[in-house]
N, C-alpha and C positions, 0 to 999 in steps of 0.2 A: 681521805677521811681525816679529820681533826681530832684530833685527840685529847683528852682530859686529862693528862698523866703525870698531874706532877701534885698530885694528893701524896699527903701525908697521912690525913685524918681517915682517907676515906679508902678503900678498894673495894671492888668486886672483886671478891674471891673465887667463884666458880658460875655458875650455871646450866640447869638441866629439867627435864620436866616441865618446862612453863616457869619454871621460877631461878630468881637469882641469890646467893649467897652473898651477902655485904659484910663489912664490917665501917660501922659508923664510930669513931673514936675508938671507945675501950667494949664496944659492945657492937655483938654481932644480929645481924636480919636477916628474915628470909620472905622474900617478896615477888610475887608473880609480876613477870614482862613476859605479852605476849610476842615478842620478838625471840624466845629461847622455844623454838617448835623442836627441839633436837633431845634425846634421852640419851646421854652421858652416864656412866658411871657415878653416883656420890661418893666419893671416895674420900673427900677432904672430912676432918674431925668436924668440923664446925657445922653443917649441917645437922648434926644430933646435939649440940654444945649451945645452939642460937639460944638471944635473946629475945627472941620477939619474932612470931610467923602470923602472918596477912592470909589466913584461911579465904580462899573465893567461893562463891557460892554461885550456886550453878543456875539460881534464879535471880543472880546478880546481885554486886553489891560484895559485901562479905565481912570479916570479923578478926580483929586481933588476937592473938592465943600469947600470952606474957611470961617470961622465967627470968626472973632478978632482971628487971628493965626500968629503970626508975621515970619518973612522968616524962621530964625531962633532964635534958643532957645539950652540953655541948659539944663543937666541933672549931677545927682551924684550916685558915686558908691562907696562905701568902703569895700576893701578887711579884709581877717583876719588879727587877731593881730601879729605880729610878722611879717608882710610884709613891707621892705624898704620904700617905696610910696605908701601907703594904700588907699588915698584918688582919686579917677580917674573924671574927668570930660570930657563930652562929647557933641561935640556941634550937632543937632540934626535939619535939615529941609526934611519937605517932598516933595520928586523926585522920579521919573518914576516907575511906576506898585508898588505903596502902601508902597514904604519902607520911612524910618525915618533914615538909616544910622546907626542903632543899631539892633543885636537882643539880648534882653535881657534875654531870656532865659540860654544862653552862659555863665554867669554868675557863675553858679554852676558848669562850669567847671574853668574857673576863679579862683574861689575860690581853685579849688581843687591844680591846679599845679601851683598857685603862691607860695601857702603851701609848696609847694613840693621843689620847687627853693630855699628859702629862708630856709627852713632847711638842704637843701644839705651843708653848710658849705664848700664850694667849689665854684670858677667859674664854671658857667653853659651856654654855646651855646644854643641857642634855635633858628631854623627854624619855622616859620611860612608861610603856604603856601595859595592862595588864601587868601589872610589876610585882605580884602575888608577896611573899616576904624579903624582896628587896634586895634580893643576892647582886642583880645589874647596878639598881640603884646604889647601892654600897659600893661597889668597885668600879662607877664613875666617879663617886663622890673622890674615891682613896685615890683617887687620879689628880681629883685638883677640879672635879666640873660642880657646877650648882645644878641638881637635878630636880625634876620636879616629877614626882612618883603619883601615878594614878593607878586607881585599884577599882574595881565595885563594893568588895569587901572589906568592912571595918575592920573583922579582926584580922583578916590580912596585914592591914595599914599599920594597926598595931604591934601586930609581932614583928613587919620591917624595920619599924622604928626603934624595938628594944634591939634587935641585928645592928642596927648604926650605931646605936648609943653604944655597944658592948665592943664595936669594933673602932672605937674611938674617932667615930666621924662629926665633925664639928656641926651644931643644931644648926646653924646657917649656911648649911650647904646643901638642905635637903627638903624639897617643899612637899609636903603629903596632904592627897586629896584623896577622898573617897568618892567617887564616880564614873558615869559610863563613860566610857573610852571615846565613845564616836560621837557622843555629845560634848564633851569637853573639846574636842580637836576643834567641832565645827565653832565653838564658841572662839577658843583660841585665834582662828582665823579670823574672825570677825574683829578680835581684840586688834587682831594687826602685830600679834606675838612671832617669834622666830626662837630657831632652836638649830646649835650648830654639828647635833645629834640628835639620834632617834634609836629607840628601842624598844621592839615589839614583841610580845610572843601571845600569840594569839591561841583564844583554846576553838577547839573542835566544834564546841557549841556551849553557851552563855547566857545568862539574863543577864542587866543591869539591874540596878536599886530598884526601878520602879517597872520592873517585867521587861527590857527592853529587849529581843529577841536577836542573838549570835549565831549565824551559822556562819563558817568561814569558807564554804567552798563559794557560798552567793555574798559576803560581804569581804572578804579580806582584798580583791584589788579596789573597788571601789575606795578601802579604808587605803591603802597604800598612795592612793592621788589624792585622799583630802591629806593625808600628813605631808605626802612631798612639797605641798603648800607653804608649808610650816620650816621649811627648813631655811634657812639663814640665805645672807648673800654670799658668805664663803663657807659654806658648810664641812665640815668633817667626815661622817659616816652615817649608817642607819643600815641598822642587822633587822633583819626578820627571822624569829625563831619559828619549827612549824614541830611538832609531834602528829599530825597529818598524813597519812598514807599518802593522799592525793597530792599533798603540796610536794613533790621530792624537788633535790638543788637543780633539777632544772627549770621546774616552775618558780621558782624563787630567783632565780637567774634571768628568766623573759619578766617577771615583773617590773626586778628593779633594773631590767635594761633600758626600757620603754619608759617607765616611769622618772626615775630619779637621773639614769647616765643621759637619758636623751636632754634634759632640763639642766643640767649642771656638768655633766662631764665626767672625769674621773674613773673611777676602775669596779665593777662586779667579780665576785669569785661566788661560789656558793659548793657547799659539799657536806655529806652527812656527818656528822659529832658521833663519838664514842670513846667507849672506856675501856681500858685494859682491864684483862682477866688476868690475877696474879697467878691462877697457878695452870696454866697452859699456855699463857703468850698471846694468845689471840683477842680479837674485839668485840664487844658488844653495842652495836649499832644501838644510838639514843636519838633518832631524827635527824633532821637537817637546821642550816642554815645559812640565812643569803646574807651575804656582805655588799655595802655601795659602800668606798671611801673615795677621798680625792688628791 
C-alpha cells in the first residue's frame, strides 16, 4: 500500500462506527467513510472536542452540524526536495455530502510525479482530467510542467485556481478549462495535441455541462484508449486514480498494461493508497491507483 504520511497539516486521528476523526490544520472533523465497518472504542478527546460533524442521513445525502468552524480555512503541504514550488497551500470549507475540497490521501501520488517532472530535465505537458480543485494540477505545476486542468464544474475550476494562486504557481503554467472530459480528449486528438503526462480520477458516476452521462465501470477503458492517444512520443507517466469498489489495483494494472505498456513500453505498478492513523499505527485504506511511467 502507498501511503500519505508525511502530512503536517493533516492526520486521521482515529476511526470507529463508520466514521473518521480528522484534524484539518488547527481544527478538528468528524466524517463518515464507509470503509471503517469496525466499532472501536472513542476514546480519543477529539471526538467530543470536533469542529465540524457530517451527520448521514439514512434517506441519503445528509448535513453538517458546526462548533467554532469558520467558513473557510487553510491548510499546507510540502512536496520533495528538488521540486520548483515545493510549498502548496489549500484553502479548505465544508460543502455538499461531507467533502472539504481536498483528498489528502492523493498526496503520495503528489509526491511521486512531481519527482518525476522535475527530474525529467525537459518541458513536460501534463493533462489532468476531472481535476476537481486542483490538488494534481498544483503539484505538477510545483514540478516545473505546464498543465492543462479540465473540470465540468465552474466552481471547481475556480477554487483550483485560487489553490495555485495561493501556492505561488505561476499564471503561465496552468491552462483551465471547464468541460466534459471525454469530449475534450476526443477534440484534443483531432487537434493532433500530445501530453507527456496524464492524470485522471474518474468518479463513480457524472454528467457533463450539457447532461453528458459517466458511468465508469462502461466508460473508463474506452476513456483510457482515447487518452493513450494523446500521449507524447516520449512520454513520462499516466496514473489512474479509482475510489471504485470494482476498479481494484488490479484492474487498474490489466488496463494500463494492455493499454499504454503494450504502445510505449515502460513500467505499471498499481496498489491501494492510504492514510495513517495517529493514534494506533494502523491504515485507512482510501482506494487505489495505477501507475504507467517509463
Amino acid at each position: 500500500m502507498w501511503l500519505a504520511n508525511h502530512w503536517n497539516d493533516y492526520e486521521v486521528i482515529d476511526t470507529s462506527g463508520g466514521e473518521k476523526l480528522e484534524r484539518w490544520g488547527d481544527y478538528l472533523l468528524v466524517r463518515p467513510d464507509p470503509q471503517v465497518i469496525w466499532n472501536t472504542p472513542k476514546k480519543h478527546s477529539g471526538w467530543k472536542k470536533k469542529n465540524g460533524h457530517y451527520h448521514r442521513s439514512n434517506k441519503g445525502g445528509g448535513e453538517w452540524e458546526f462548533f467554532n468552524l469558520p467558513d473557510e480555512w487553510t491548510i499546507r503541504y510540502s512536496l520533495p526536495n528538488g521540486v520548483p514550488y515545493p510549498n502548496l497551500q489549500f484553502h479548505l470549507k465544508p460543502f455538499s455530502f461531507k467533502h472539504t475540497g481536498l483528498f489528502p490521501e492523493q498526496a503520495v501520488n503528489w509526491d511521486w510525479f512531481s519527482s518525476l517532472i522535475a527530474n525529467a530535465n525537459r518541458p513536460v505537458k501534463v493533462l489532468n482530467l476531472f481535476a476537481y480543485t486542483g490538488g494534481a494540477t498544483i503539484s505538477a505545476a510545483a514540478g516545473g510542467a505546464s498543465v492543462t486542468h479540465v473540470d465540468a464544474s465552474k466552481g471547481m475550476v475556480a477554487w483550483a485556481k485560487e489553490n495555485a494562486a495561493s501556492s505561488g504557481i505561476p499564471s503561465t503554467s496552468v491552462r483551465w478549462l471547464v468541460d466534459d472530459c471525454v469530449k475534450f480528449v476526443e477534440r484534443e486528438i483531432r487537434r493532433g495535441n500530445h501530453y507527456d503526462g496524464i492524470i485522471m480520477d474518474p468518479p463513480s458516476y457524472g454528467r457533463g455541462p450539457k447532461g453528458e452521462i459517466w458511468k465508469i465501470e462502461e466508460s473508463i477503458f474506452p476513456f483510457v484508449q482515447l487518452c493513450e492517444q494523446l500521449l507524447s512520443e516520449d512520454p513520462l507517466f499516466f496514473l489512474i486514480n479509482s475510489y471504485t469498489t470494482g476498479l481494484q489495483p488490479a484492474v487498474l494494472t490489466y488496463m494500463l498494461e494492455t493499454v499504454v505498456k503494450k504502445n510505449h513500453g515502460g513500467f505499471v505498478e498499481a496498489s491501494e493508497i492510504g492514510l495513517p492513523v495517529s493514534s494506533n499505527g494502523l491504515v485507512l485504506p482510501c482506494g487505489a491507483s495505477g501507475r504507467w511511467y517509463k
